[in-house]
PQR file with spaces between the fields and no chain letter, atoms N, CA, C, O and H, PARSE charges and radii, in Angstrom:
ATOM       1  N    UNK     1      10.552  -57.166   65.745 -0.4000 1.5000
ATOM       2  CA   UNK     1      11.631  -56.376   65.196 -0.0000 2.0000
ATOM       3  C    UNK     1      12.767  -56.374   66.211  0.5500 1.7000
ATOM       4  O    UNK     1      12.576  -56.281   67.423 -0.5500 1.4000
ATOM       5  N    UNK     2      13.703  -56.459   65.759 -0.4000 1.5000
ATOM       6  CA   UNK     2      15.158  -57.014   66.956 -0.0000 2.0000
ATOM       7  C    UNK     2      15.900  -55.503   66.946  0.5500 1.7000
ATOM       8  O    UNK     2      16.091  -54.818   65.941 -0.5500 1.4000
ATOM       9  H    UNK     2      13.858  -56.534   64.774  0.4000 1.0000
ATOM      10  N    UNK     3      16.301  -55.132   68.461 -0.4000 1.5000
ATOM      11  CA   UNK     3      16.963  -53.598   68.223 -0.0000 2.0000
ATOM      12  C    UNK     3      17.880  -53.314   66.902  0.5500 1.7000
ATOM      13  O    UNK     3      17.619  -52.180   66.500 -0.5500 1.4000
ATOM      14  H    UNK     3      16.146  -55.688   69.277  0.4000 1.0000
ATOM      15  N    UNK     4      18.665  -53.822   66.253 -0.4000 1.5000
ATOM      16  CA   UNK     4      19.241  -53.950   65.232 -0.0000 2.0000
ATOM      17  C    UNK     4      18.711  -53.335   64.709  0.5500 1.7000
ATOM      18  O    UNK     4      19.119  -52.174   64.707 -0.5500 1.4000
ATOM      19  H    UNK     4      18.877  -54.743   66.579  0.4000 1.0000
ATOM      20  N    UNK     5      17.506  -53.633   63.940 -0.4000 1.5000
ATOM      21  CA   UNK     5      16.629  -53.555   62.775 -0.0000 2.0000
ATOM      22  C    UNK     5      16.163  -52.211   63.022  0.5500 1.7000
ATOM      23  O    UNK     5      16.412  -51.233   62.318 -0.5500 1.4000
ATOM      24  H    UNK     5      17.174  -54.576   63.941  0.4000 1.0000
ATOM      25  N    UNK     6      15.389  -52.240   64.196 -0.4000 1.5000
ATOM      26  CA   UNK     6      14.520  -50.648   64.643 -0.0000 2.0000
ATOM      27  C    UNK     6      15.952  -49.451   64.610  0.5500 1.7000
ATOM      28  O    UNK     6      15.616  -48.369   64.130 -0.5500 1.4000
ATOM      29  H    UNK     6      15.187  -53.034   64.768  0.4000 1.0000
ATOM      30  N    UNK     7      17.316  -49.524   65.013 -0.4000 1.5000
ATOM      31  CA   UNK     7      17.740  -48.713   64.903 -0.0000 2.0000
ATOM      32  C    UNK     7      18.298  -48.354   63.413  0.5500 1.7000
ATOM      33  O    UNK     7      18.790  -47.242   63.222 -0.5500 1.4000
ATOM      34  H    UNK     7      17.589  -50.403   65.403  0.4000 1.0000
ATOM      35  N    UNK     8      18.202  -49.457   62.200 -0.4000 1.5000
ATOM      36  CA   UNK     8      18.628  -49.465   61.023 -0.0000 2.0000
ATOM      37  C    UNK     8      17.676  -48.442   60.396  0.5500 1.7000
ATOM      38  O    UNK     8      18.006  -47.512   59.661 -0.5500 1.4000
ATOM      39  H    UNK     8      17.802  -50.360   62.355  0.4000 1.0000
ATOM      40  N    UNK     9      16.431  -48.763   60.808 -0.4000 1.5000
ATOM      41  CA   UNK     9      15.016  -47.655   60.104 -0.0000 2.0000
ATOM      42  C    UNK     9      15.174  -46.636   60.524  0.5500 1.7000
ATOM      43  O    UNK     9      14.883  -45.675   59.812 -0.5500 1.4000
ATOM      44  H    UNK     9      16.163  -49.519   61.405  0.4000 1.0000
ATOM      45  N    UNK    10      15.761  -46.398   62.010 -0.4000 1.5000
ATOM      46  CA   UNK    10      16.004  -44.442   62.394 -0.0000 2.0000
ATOM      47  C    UNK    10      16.959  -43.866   61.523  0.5500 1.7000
ATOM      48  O    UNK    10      16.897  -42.739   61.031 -0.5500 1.4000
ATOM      49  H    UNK    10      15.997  -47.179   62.588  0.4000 1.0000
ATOM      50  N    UNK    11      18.214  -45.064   61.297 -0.4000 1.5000
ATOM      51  CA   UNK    11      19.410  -44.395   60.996 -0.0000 2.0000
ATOM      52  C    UNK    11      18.825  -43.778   59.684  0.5500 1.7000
ATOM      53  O    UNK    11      18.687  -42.563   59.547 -0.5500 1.4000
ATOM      54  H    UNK    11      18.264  -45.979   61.696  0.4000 1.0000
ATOM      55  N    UNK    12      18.438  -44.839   58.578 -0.4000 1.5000
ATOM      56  CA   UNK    12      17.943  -44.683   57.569 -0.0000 2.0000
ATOM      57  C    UNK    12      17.048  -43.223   57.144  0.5500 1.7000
ATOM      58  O    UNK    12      17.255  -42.486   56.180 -0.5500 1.4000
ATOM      59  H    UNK    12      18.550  -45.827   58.689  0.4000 1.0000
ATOM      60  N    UNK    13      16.019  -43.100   58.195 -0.4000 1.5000
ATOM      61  CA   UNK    13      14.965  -42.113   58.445 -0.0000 2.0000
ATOM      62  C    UNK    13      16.026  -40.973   58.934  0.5500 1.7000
ATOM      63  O    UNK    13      15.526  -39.848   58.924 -0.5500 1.4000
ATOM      64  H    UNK    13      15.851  -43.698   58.978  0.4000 1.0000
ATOM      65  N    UNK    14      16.847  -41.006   59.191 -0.4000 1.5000
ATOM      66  CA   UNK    14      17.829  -39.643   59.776 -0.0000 2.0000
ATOM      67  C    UNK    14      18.950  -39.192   58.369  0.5500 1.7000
ATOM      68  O    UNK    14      19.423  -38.125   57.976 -0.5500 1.4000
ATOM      69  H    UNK    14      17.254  -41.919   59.199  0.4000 1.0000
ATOM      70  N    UNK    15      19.036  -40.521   57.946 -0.4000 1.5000
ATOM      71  CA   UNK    15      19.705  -40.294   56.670 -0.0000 2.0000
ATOM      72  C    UNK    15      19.157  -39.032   55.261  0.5500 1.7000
ATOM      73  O    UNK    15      19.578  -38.043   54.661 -0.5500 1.4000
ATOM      74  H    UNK    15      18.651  -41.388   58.265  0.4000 1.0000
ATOM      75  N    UNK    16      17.751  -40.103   55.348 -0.4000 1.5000
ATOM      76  CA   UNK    16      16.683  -39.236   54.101 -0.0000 2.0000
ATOM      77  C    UNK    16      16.234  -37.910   54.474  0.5500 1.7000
ATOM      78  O    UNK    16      15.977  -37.147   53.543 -0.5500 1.4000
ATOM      79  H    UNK    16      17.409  -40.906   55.836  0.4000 1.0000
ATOM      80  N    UNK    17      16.058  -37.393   55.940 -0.4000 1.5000
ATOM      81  CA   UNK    17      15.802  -36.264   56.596 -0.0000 2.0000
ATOM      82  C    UNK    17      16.796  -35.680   55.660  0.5500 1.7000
ATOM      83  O    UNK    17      16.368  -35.241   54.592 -0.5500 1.4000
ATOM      84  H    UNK    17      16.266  -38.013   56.696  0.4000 1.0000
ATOM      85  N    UNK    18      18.453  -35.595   55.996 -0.4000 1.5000
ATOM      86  CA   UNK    18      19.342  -34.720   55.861 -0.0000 2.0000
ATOM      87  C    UNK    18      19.618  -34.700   54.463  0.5500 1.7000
ATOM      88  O    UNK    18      19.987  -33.638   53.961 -0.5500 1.4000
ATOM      89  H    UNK    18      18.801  -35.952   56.863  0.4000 1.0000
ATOM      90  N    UNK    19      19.460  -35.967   53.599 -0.4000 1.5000
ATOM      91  CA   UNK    19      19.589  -35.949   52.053 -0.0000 2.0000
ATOM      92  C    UNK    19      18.421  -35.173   51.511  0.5500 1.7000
ATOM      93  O    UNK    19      18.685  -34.651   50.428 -0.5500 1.4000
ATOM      94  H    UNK    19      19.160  -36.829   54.007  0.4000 1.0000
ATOM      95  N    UNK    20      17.167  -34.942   51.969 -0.4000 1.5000
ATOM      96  CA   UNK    20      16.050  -33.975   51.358 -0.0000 2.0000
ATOM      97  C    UNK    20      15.993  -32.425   52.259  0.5500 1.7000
ATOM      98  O    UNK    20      15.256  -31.457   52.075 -0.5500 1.4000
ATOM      99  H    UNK    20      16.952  -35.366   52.849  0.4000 1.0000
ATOM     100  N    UNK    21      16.738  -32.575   52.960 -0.4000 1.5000
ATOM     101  CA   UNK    21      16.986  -31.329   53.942 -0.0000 2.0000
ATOM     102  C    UNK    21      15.945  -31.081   54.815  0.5500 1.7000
ATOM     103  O    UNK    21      15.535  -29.932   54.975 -0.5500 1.4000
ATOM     104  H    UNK    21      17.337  -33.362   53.110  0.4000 1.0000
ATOM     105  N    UNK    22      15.516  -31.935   55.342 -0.4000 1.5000
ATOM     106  CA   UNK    22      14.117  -31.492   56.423 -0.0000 2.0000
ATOM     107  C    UNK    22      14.769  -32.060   57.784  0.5500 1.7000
ATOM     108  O    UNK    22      15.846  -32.592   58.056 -0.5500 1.4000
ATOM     109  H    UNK    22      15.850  -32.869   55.211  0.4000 1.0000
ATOM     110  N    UNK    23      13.416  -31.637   58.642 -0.4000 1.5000
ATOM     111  CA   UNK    23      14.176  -31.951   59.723 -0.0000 2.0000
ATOM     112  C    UNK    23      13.286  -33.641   60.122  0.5500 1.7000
ATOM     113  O    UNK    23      12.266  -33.917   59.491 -0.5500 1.4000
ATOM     114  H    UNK    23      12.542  -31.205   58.421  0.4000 1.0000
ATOM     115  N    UNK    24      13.716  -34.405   60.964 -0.4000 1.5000
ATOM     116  CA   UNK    24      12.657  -35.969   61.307 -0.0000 2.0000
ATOM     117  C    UNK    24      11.377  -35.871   61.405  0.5500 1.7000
ATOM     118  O    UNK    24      10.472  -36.446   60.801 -0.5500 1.4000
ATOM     119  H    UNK    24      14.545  -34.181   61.477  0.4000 1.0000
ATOM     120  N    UNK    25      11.378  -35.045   62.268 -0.4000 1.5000
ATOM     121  CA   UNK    25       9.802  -34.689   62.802 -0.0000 2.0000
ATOM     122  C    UNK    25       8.831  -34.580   61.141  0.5500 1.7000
ATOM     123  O    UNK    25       7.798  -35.196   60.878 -0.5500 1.4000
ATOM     124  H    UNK    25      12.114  -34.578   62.760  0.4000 1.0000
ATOM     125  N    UNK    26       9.672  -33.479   60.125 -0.4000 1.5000
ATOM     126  CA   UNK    26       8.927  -33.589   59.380 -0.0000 2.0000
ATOM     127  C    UNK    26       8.817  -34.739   58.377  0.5500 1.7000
ATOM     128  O    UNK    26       7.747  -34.936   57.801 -0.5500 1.4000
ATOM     129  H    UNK    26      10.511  -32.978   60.338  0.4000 1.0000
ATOM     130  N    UNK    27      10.116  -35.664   58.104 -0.4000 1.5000
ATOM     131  CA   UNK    27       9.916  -36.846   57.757 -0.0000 2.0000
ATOM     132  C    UNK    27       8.987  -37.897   58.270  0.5500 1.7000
ATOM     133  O    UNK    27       8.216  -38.597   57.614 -0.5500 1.4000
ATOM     134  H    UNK    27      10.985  -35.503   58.572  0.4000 1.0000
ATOM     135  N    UNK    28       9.239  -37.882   59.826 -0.4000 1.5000
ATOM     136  CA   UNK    28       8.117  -38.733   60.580 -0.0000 2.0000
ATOM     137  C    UNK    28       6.851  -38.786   60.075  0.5500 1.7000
ATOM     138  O    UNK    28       6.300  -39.836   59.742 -0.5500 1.4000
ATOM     139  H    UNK    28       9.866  -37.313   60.359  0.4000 1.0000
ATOM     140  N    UNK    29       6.216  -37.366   59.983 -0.4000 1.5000
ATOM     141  CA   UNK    29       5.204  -36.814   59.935 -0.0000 2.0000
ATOM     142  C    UNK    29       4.797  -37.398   58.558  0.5500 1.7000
ATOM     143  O    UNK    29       3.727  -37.996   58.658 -0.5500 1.4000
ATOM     144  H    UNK    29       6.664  -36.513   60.254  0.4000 1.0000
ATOM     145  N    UNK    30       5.435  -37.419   56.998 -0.4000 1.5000
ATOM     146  CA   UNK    30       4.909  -37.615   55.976 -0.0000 2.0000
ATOM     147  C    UNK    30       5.298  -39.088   55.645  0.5500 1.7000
ATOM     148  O    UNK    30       5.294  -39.519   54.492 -0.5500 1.4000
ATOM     149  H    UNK    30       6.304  -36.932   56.917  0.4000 1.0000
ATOM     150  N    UNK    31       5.563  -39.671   56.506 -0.4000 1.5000
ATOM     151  CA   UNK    31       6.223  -41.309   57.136 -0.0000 2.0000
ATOM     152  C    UNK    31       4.321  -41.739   57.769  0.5500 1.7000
ATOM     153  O    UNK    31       3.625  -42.742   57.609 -0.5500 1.4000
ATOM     154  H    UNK    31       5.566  -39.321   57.443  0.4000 1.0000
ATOM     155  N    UNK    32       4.146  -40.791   58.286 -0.4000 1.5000
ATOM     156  CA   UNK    32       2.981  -41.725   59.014 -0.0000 2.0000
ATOM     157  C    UNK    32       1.339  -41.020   58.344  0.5500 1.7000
ATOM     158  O    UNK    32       0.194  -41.468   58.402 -0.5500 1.4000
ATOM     159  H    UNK    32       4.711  -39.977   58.417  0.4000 1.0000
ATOM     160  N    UNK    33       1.772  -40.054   57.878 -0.4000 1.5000
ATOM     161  CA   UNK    33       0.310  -39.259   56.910 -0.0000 2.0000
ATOM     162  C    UNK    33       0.479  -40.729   55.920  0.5500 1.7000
ATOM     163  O    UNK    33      -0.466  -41.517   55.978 -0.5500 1.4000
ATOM     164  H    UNK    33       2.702  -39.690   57.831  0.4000 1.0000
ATOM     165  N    UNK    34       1.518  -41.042   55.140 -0.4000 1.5000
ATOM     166  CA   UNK    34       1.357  -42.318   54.102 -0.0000 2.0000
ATOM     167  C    UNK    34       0.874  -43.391   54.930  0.5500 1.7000
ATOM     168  O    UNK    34      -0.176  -43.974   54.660 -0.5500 1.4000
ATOM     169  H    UNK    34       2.285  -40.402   55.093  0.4000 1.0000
ATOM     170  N    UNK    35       1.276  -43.554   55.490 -0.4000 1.5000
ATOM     171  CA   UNK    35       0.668  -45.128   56.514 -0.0000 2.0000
ATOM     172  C    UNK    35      -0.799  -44.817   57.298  0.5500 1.7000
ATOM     173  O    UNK    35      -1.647  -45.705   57.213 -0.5500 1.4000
ATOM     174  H    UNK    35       2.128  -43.081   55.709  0.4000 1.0000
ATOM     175  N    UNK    36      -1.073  -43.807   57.924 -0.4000 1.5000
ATOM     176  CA   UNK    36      -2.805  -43.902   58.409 -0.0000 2.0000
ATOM     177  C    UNK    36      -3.360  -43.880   57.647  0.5500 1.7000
ATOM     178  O    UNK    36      -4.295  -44.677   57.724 -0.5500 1.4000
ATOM     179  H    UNK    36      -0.384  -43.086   57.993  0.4000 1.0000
ATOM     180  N    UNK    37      -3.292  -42.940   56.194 -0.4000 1.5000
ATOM     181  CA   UNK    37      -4.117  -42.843   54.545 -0.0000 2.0000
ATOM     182  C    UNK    37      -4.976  -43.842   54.447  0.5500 1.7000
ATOM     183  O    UNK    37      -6.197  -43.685   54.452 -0.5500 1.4000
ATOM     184  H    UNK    37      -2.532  -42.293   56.131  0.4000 1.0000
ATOM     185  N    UNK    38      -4.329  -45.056   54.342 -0.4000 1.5000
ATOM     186  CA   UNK    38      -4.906  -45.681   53.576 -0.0000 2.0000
ATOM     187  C    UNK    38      -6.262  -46.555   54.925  0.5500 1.7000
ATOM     188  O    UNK    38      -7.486  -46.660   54.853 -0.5500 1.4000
ATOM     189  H    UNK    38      -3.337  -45.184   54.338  0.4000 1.0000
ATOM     190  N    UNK    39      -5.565  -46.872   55.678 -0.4000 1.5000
ATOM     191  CA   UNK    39      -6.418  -47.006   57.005 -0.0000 2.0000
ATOM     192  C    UNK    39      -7.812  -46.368   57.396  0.5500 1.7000
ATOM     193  O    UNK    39      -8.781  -46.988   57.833 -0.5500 1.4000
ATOM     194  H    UNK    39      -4.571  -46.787   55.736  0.4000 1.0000
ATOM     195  N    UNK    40      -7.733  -45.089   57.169 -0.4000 1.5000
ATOM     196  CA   UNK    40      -8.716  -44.006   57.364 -0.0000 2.0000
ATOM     197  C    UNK    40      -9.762  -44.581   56.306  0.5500 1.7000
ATOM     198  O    UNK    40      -9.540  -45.035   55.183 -0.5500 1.4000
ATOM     199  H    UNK    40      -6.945  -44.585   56.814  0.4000 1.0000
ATOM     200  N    UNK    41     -11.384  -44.379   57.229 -0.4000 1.5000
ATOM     201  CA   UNK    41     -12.130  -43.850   56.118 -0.0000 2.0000
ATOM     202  C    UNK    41     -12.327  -43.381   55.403  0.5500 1.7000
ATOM     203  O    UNK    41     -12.000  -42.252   55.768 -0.5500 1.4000
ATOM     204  H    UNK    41     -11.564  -44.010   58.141  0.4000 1.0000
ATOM     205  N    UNK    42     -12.811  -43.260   54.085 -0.4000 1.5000
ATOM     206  CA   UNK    42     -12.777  -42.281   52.665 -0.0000 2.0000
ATOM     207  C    UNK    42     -13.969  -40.984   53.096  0.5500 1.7000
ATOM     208  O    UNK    42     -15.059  -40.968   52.524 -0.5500 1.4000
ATOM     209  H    UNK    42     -13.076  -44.177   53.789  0.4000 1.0000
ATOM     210  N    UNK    43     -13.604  -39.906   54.183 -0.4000 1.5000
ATOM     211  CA   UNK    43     -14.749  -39.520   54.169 -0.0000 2.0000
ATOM     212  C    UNK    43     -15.606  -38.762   52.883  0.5500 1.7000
ATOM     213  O    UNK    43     -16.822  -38.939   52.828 -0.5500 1.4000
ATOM     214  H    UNK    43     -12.719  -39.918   54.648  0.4000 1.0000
ATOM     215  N    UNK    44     -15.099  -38.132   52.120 -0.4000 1.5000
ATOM     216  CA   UNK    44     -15.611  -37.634   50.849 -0.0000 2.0000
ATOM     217  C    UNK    44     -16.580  -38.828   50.233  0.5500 1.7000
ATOM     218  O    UNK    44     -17.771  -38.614   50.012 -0.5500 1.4000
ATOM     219  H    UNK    44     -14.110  -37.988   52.164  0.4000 1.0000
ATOM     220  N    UNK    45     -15.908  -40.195   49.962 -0.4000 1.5000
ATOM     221  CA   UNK    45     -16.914  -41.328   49.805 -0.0000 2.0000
ATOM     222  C    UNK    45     -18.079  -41.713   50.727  0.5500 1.7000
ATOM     223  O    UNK    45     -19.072  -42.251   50.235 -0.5500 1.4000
ATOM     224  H    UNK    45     -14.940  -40.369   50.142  0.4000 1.0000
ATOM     225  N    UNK    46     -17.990  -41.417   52.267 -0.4000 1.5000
ATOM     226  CA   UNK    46     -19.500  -41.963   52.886 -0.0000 2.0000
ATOM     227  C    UNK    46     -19.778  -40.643   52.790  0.5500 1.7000
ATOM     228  O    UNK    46     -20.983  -40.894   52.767 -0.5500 1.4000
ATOM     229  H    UNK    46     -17.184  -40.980   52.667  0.4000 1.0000
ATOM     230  N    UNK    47     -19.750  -39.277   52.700 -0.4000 1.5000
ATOM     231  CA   UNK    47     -20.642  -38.335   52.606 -0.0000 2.0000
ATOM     232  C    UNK    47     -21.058  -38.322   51.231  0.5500 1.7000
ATOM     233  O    UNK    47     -22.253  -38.040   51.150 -0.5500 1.4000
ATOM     234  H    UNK    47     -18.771  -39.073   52.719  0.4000 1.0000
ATOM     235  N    UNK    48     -20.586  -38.496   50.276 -0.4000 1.5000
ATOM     236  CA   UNK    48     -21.215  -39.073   48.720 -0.0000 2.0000
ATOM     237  C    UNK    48     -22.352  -40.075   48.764  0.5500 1.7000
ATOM     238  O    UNK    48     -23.513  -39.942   48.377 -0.5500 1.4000
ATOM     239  H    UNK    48     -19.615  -38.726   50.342  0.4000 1.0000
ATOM     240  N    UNK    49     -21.675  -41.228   49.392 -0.4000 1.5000
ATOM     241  CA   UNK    49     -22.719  -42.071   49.671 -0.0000 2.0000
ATOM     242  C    UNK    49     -24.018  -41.833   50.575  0.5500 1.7000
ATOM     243  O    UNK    49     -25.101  -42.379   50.366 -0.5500 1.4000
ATOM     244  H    UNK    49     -20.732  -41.336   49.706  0.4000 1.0000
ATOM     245  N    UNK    50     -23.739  -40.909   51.642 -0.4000 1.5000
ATOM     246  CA   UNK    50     -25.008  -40.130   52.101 -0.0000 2.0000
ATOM     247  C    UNK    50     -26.248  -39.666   51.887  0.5500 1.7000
ATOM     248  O    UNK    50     -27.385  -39.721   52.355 -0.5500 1.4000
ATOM     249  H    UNK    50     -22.859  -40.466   51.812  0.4000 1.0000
ATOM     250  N    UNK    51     -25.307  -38.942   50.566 -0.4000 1.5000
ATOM     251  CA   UNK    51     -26.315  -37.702   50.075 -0.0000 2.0000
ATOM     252  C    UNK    51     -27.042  -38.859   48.881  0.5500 1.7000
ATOM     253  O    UNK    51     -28.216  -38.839   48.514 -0.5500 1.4000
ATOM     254  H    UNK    51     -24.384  -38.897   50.186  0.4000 1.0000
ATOM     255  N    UNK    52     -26.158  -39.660   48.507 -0.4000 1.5000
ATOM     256  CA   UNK    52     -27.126  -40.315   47.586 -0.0000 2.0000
ATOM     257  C    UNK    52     -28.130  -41.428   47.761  0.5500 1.7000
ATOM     258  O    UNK    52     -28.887  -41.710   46.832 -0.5500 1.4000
ATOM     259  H    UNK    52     -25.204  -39.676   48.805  0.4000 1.0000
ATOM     260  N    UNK    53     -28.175  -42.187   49.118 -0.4000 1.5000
ATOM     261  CA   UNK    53     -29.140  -42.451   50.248 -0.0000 2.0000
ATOM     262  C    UNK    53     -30.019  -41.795   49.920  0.5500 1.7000
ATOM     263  O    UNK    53     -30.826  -41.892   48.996 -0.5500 1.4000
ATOM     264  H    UNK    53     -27.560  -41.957   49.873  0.4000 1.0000
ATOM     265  N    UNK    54     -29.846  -40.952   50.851 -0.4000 1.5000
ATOM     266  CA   UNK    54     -31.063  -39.893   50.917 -0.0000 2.0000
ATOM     267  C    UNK    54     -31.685  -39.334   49.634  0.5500 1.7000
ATOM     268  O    UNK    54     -32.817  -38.877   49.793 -0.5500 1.4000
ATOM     269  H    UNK    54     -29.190  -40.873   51.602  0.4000 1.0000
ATOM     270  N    UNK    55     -31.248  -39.281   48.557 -0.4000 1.5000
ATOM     271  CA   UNK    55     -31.608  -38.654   47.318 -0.0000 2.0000
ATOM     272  C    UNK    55     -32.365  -39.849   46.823  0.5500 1.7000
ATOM     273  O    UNK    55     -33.370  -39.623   46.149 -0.5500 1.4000
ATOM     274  H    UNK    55     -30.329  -39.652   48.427  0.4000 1.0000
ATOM     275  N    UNK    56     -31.925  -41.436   47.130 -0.4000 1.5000
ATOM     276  CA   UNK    56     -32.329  -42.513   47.090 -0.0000 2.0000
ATOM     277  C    UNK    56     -33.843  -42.379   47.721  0.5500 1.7000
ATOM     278  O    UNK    56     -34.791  -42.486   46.943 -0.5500 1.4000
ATOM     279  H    UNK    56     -31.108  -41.620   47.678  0.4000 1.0000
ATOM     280  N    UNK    57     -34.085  -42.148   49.113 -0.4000 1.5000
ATOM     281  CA   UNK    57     -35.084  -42.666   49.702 -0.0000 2.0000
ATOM     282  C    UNK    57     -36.312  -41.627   49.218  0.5500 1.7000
ATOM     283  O    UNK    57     -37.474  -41.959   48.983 -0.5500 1.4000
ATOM     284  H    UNK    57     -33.315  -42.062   49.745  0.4000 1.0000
ATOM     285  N    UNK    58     -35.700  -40.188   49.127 -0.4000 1.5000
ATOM     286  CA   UNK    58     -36.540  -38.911   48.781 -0.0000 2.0000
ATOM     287  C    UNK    58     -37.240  -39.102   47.554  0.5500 1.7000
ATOM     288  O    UNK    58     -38.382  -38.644   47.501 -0.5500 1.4000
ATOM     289  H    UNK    58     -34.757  -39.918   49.318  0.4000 1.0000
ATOM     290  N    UNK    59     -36.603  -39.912   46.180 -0.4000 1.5000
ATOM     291  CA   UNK    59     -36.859  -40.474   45.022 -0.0000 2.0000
ATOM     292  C    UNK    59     -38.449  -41.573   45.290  0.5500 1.7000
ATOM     293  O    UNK    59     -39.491  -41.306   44.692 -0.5500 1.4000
ATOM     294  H    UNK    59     -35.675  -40.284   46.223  0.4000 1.0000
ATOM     295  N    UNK    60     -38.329  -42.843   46.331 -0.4000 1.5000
ATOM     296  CA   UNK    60     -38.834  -43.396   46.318 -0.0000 2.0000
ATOM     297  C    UNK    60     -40.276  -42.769   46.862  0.5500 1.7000
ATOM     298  O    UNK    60     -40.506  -41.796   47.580 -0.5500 1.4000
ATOM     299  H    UNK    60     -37.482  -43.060   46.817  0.4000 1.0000
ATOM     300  N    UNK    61     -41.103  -43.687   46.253 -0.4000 1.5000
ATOM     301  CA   UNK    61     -42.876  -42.976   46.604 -0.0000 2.0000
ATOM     302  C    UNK    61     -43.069  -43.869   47.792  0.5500 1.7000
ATOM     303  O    UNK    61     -42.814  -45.073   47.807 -0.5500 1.4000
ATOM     304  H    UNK    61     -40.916  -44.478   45.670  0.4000 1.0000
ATOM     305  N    UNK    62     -43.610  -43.064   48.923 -0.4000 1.5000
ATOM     306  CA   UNK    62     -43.831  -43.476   50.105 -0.0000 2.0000
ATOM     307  C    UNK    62     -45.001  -45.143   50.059  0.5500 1.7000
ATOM     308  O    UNK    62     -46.096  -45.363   49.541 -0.5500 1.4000
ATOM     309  H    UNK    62     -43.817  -42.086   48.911  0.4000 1.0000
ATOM     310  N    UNK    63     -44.069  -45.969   50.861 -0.4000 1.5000
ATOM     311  CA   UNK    63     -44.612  -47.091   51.090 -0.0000 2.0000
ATOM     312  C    UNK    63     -44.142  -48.369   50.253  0.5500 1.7000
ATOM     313  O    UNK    63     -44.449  -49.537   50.492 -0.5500 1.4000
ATOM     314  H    UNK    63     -43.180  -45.790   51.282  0.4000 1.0000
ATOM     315  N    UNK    64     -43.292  -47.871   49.171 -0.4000 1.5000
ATOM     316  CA   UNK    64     -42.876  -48.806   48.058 -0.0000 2.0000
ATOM     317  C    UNK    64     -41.328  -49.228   48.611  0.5500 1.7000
ATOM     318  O    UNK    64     -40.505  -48.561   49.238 -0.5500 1.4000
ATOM     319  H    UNK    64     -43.043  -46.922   48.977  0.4000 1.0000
ATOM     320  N    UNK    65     -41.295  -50.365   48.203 -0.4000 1.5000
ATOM     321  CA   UNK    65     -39.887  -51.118   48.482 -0.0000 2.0000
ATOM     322  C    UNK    65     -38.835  -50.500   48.107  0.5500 1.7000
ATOM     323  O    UNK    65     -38.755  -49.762   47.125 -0.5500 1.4000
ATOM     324  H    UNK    65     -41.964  -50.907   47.694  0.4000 1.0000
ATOM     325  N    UNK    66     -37.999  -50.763   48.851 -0.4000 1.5000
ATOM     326  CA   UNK    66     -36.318  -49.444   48.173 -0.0000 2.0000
ATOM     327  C    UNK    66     -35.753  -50.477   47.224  0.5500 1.7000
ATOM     328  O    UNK    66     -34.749  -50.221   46.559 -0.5500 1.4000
ATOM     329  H    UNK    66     -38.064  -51.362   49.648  0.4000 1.0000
């Protein structure tokens, strides 16, 4: 990214701050909650998947193939 560019995205990001009336920090903030989202683990999904493991293995009769 060439200084140009990086200062075009602040200006921009300073722009939308003052057109929605917040202050950066809180733009930043819902700037980068959208971007780690999707990154992050689903934890609600591996604790789903957990419990149903285990509900899995508790099901099975001891000694039999899963």
């Amino acid at each position: 990214m060439t200084p140009a560019s990086r200062y075009d995205v602040f200006a921009r990001a300073e722009r939308l701050a003052r057109a929605a009336g917040r202050s950066r920090s809180e733009v930043y903030s819902a700037i980068l909650r959208e971007y780690v989202a999707p990154h992050e683990p689903d934890d609600v999904t591996e604790a789903v998947n957990r419990v149903i493991e285990d509900l899995t293995k508790k099901a099975q009769p001891r000694g039999s193939p899963v």
